[in-house]
C-alpha positions in Angstrom: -6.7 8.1 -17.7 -3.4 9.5 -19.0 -0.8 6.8 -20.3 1.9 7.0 -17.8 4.7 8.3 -20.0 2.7 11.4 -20.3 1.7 11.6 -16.5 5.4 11.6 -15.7 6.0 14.1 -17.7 3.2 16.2 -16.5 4.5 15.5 -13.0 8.1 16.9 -13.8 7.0 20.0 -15.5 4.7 20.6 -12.9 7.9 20.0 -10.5 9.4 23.1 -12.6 12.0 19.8 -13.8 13.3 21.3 -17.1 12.9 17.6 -19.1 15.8 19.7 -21.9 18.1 20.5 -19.2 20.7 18.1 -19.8 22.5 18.7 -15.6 20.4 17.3 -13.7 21.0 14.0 -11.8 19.7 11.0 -13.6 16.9 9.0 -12.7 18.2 5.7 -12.0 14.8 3.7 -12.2 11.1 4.6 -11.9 8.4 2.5 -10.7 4.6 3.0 -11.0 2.0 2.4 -8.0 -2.1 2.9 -8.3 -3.5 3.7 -4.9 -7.0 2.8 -4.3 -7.3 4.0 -1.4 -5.8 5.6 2.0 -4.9 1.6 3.0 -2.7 1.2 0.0 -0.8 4.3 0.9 -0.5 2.8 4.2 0.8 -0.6 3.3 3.3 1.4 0.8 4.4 2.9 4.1 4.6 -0.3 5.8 6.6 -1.8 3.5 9.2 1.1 3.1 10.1 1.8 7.0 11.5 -2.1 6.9 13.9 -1.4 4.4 17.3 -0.3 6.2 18.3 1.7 3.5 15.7 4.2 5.0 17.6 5.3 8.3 20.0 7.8 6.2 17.8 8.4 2.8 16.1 12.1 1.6 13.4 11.4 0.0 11.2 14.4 -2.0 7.5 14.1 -1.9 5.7 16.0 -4.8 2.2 16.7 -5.6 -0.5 19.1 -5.7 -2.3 20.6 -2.4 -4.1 17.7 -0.9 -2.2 15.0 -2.8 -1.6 12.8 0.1 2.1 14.0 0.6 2.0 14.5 4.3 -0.9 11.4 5.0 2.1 9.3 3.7 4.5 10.9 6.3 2.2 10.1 9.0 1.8 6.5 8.0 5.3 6.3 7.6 6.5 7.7 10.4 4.0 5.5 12.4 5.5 2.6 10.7 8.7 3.3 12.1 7.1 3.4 15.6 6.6 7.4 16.2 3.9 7.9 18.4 1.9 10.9 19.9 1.2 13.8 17.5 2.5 14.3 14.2 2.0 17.6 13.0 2.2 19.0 9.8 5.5 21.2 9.3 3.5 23.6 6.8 4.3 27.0 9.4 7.1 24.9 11.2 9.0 24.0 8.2 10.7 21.6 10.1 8.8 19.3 12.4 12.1 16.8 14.4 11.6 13.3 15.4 14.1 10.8 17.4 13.1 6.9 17.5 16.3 5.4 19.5 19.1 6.4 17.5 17.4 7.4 14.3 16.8 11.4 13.4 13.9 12.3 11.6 13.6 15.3 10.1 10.1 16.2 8.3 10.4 19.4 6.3 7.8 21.3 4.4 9.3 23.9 1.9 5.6 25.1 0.3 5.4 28.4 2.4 9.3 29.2 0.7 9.3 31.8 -1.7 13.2 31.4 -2.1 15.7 28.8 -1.0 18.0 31.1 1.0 14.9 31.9 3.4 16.3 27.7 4.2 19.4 29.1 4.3 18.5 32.0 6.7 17.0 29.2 9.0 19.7 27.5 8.8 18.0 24.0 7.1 21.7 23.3 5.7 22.5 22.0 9.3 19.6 19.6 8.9 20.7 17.5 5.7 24.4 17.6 6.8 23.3 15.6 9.6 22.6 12.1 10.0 19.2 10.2 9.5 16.1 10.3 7.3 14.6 13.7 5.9 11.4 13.3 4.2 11.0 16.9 2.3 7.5 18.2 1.0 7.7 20.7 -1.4 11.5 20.8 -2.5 10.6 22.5 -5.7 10.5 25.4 -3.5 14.2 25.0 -1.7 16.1 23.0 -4.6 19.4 24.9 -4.6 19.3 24.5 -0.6 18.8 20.3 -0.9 21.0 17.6 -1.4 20.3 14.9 -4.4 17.4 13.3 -3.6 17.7 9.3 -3.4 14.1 9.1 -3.8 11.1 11.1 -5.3 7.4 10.1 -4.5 5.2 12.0 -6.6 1.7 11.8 -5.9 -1.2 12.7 -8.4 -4.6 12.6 -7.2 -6.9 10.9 -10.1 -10.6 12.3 -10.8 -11.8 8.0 -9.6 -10.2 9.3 -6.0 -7.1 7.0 -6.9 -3.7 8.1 -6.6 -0.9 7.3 -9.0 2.4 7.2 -7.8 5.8 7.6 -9.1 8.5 6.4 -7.3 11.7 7.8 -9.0 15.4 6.8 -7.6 17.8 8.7 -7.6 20.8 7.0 -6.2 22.0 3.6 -5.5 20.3 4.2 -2.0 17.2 5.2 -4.0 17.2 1.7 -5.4 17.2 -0.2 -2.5 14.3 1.6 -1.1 12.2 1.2 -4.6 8.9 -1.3 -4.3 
């Protein structure tokens, strides 16, 4: 296994995150997760739709194809009581959920060749609204998103494990960290 300094920096220069480009928004705190399995991913889920901090928050899921990035929406999103189908929003790019008064918005960017296709479809609308957007892919619409308050990156492991960075980026960000 890689030591996890080098792993995180792996996962940021596979984000195309220039590490010597001195403008982008700090990282406020990182945390480390191993999951074993699809359960874990679950129970991260679990414990992240109770925090309240959650109802306005963008948070950036990153990863390879088939890193778990959308398998943690769905637990999520069942976590926070959505029911019926929940599609992925790979053709969509945008798939909308309401739970009472909280907006969902579940946005997958991978298909974007360039951020102003987002801007063309008009995506801004989406994060100057209220509620919780949970973007896949943002490498792939940065100049269209806001500052994330938190990152998840997923990297599948050769032992079927997943490690986990959870990276905040705002004082929201914090409150959400495990």
């Amino acid at each position: 296994m890689r030591p996890l300094s080098q792993l995180h920096h792996e996962l940021l220069l596979a984000d195309g995150i220039d590490l010597n480009f001195t403008g982008h928004a700090a990282i406020l705190e990182t945390r480390t997760l191993r999951w074993a399995d699809e359960a874990e991913c679950a129970a991260f889920a679990q414990t992240l739709a109770k925090r309240s901090a959650l109802r306005e928050a963008c948070i950036e899921l990153r990863g390879p194809l088939g890193a778990g990035k959308t398998t943690f929406v769905r637990h999520l999103l069942r976590a926070l009581g959505i029911s019926g189908r929940i599609k992925s929003p790979t053709y969509a790019v945008l798939e909308p959920y309401v739970l009472g008064d909280l907006a969902i918005s579940h946005l997958d960017f991978y298909r974007f060749a360039d951020a102003r296709e987002g801007l063309d479809a008009g995506l801004r609308d989406v994060f100057a609204e209220p509620g919780l957007k949970l973007v896949e892919w943002p490498q792939h619409a940065k100049d269209l998103l806001p500052l994330a308050d938190l990152r998840i990156h997923i990297e599948p492991e050769t032992d079927g494990h997943r490690t986990v960075v959870v990276e905040a980026g705002t004082a929201r960000g914090m409150a959400l960290l495990p």
